[in-house]
C-alpha positions in Angstrom: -6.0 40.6 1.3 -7.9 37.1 1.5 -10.1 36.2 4.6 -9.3 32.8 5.9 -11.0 31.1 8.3 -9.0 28.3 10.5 -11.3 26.2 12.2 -8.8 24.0 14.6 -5.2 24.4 15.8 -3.1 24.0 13.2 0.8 23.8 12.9 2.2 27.3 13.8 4.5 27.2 10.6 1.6 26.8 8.4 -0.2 29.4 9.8 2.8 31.7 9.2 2.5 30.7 5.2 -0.8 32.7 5.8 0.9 35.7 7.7 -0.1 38.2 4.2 -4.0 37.5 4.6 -6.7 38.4 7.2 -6.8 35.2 9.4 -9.5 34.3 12.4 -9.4 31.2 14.4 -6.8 28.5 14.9 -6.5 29.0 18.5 -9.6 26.4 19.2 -12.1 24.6 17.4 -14.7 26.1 16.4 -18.5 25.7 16.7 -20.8 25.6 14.5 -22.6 28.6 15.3 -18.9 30.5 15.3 -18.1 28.7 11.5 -21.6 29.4 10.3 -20.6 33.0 11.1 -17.5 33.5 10.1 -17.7 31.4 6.8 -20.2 34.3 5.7 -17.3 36.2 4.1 -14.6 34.3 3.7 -12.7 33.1 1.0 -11.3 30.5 2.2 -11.4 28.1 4.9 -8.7 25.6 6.6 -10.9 23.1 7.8 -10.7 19.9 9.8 -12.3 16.6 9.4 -15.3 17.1 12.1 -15.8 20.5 10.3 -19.8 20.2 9.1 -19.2 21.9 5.9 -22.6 20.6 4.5 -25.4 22.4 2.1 -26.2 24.7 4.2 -23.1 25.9 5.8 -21.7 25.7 2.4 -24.7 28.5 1.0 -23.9 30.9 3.7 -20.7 31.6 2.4 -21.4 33.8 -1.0 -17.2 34.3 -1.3 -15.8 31.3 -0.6 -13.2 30.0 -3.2 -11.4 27.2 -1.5 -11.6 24.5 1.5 -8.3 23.7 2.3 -9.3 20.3 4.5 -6.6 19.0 6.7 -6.7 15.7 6.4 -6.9 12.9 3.4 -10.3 12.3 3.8 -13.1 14.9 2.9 -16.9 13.3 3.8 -17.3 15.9 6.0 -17.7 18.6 2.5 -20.5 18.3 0.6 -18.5 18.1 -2.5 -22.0 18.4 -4.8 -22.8 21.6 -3.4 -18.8 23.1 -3.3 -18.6 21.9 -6.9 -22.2 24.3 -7.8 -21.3 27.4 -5.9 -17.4 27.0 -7.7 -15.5 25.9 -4.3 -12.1 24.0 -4.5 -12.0 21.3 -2.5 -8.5 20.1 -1.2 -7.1 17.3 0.5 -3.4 16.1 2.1 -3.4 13.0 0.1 0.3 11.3 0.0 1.2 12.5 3.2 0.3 10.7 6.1 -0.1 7.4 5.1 3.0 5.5 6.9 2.3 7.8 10.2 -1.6 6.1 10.1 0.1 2.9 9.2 2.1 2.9 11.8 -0.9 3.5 14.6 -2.9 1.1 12.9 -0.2 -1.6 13.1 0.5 -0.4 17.1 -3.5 -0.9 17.6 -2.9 -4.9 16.1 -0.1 -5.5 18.5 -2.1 -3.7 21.4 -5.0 -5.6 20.5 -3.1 -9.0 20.0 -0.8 -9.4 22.3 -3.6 -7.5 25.4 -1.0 -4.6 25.6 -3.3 -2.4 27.1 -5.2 -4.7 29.2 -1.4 -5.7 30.8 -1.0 -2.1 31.3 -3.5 -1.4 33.4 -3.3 -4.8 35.3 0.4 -3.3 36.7 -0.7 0.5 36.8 -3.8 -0.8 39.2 -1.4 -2.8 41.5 -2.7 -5.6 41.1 -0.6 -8.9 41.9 1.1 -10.6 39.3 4.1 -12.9 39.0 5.7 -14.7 35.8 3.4 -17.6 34.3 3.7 -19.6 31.8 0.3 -19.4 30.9 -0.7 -15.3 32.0 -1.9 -12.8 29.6 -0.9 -15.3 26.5 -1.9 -13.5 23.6 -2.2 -14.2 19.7 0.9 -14.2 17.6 1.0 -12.7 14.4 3.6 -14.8 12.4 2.0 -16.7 10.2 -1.3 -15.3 10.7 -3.3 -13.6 8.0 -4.0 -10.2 7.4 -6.9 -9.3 5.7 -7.2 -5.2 4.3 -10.1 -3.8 3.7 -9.3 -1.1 1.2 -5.2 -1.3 -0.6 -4.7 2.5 -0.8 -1.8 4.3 0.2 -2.3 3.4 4.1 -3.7 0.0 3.6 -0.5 -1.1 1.4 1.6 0.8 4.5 0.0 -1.8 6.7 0.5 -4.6 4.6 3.6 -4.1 4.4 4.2 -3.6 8.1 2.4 -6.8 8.5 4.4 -8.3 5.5 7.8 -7.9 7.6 6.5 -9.3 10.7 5.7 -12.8 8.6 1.9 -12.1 8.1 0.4 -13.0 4.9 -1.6 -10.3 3.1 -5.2 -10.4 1.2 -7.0 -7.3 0.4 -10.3 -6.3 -1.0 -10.5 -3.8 -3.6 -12.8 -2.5 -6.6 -9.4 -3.3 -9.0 -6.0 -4.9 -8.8 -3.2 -2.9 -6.5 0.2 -3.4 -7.6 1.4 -5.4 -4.6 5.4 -5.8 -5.4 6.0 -3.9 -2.4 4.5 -5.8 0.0 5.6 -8.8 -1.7 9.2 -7.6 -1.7 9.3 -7.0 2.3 9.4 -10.6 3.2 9.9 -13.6 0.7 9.1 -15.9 3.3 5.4 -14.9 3.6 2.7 -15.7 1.0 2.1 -13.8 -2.4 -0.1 -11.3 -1.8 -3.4 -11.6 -3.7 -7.2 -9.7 -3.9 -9.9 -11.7 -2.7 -13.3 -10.9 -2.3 -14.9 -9.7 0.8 -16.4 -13.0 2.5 -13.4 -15.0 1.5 -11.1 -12.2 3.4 -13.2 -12.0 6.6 -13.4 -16.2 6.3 -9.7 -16.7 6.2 -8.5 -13.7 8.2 -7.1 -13.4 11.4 -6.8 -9.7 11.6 -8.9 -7.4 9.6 -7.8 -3.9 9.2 -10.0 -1.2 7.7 -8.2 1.2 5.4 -11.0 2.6 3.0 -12.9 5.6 2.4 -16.5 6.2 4.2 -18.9 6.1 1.4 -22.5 4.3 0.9 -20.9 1.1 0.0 -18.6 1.0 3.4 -20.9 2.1 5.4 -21.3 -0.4 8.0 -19.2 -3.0 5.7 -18.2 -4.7 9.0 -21.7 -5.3 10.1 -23.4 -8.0 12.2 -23.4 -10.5 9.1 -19.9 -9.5 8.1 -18.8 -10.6 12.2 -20.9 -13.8 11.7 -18.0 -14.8 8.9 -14.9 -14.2 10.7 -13.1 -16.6 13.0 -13.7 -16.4 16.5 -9.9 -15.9 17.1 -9.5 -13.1 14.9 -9.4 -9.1 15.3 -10.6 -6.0 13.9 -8.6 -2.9 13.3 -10.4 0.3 12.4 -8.0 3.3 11.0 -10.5 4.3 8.5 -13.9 6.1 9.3 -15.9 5.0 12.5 -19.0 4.5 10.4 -16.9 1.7 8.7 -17.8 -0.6 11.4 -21.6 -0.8 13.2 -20.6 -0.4 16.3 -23.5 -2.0 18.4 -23.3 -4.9 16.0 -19.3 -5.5 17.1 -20.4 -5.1 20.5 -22.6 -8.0 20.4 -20.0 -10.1 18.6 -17.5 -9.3 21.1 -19.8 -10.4 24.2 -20.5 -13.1 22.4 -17.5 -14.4 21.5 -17.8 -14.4 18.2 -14.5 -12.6 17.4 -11.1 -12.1 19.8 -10.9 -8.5 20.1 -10.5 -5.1 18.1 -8.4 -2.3 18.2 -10.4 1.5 17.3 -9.3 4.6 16.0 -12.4 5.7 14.8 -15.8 5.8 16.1 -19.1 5.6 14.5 -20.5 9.1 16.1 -17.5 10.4 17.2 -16.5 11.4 19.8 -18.7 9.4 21.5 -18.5 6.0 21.5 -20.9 3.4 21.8 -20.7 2.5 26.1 -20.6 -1.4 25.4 -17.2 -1.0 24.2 -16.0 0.8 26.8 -16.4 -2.1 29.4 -14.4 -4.6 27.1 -10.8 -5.6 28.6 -10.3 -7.2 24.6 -11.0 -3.7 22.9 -8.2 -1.0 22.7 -9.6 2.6 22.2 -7.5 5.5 21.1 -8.7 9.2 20.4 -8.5 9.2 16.4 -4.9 10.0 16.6 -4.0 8.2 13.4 -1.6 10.6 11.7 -0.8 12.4 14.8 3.2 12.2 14.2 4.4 16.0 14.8 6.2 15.7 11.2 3.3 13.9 9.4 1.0 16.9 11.2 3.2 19.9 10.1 3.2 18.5 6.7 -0.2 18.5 6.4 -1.4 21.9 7.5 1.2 23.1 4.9 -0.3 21.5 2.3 -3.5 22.6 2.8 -2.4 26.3 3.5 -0.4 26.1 0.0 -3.4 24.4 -1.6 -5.4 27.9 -0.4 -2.6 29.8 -0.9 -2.9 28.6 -4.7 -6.2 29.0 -5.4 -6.3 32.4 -3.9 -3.5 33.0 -6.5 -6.0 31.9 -9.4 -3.3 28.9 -9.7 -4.5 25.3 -9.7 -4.2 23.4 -6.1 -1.8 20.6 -5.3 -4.0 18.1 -4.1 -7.7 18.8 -5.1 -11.2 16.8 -4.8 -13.5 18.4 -7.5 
């Protein structure tokens, strides 16, 4: 019998997949004086994204054979350090991609069309009558979208955007196979890679849809708000450090750009008080793939992908 450490709530049918082993936690989040205790003999762990599995935590855990990490992205792991001590490092790739999508396009229309800000107007009681000319908004038809990173979730968007008569240009390392988006809407413009100025030049929403690494860290920076339009948006799905958050808020109160719609925070879970104060800034608690369905299917995965390496089999979805 395996010792498994959950360190979050997790679905309750993927915790029953575990039923045979000795499991602690899943009731809370845990810590990380409670992980760096518990992780001391275990052999594997069901982790979350905010989980600090760094060096350190990593090298008090002598037995540990697999990181079963709930969610697609892992820079939260030390992946260096797993790989030398002979940890498996998994992922739920494949599996949440149209739930994010679907936030990320909800934060563009919130963002847009000041869904939120009309919300609060009517919740607060404040007077208000039918005008012509109140809370007008951007439309998105025949606007450009520009994504930053054309992985599973940013072709999701795309395509969202695609069917709503936006055009689509991306920035990638390589070519994406974009038939897909093309195919939603023949109305709207081939879809084609451009490089990173040209995208924040022409677009009129930017979405953020790639992994956190050195190179996107801070990609959308005080230079990169400089380049976009003063009418356009930014949409942040991705990692909070994606964006420098004190640079966007000096581009918002200066007018630089329209708005932007966040997910994601640069030190989550706090966020950067400036932004806070903004009527054109939507703010949601990183609930990107938080669809009940999409969730179940992810702690599953990640208890099968423990479940397998426990069994000496190879995981479904692994990192290193």
């Amino acid at each position: 019998m395996a010792r498994i450490i959950v360190t979050a709530p997790q679905m309750p049918d993927a915790l029953d997949l575990l039923r045979d082993h000795d499991v602690m936690g899943g009731d809370h989040f845990m810590t990380r004086e409670e992980l760096e205790e518990a992780i001391v003999d275990a052999d594997a762990v069901l982790s979350s994204l905010s989980d600090p599995l760094d060096a350190d935590m990593l090298a008090r855990a002598p037995k540990l054979k697999v990181i079963g990490q709930c969610a697609a992205g892992f820079n939260n792991v030390d992946i260096e350090a797993a790989g030398k001590q002979g940890i498996v490092v998994t992922t739920t790739p494949g599996v949440l991609h149209e739930a994010t999508a679907d936030l990320a396009f909800g934060l563009m229309l919130m963002a847009t069309r000041r869904l939120g800000e009309a919300e609060r107007l009517v919740r607060a009681g404040t007077p208000w009558r039918y005008d012509h000319t109140f809370m007008l908004g951007a439309g998105l038809q025949g606007a450009t979208l520009g994504i930053i990173g054309l992985g599973q979730i940013g072709e999701a968007m795309a395509r969202r955007g695609a069917a709503f008569g936006m055009d689509v240009v991306y920035t990638a390392r390589h070519d994406h196979d974009t038939s897909a988006v093309d195919a939603t809407n023949p109305a709207t413009a081939t879809t084609r890679r451009v490089d990173l100025d040209e995208l924040l030049r022409i677009s009129d929403v930017v979405s953020l849809h790639c992994p956190l690494t050195p190179e996107t860290t801070h990609i959308i920076d005080s230079a990169a708000l400089e380049k976009m339009k003063p009418t356009a948006f930014v949409i942040n799905t991705a990692r909070g450090a994606c964006i420098d958050e004190n640079a966007l808020v000096a581009a918002l109160r200066a007018g630089k750009i329209a708005g932007a719609g966040l997910d994601v925070y640069e030190h989550e879970p706090s966020i950067t008080p400036g932004l806070l104060e903004m009527e054109n800034v939507v703010l949601l608690p990183h609930i990107g793939s938080a669809a009940r369905p999409t969730r179940g299917v992810m702690s599953a995965l990640s208890a099968r992908n423990i479940l397998a390496v426990l069994d000496g089999k190879p995981a479904e979805t692994p990192v290193n």
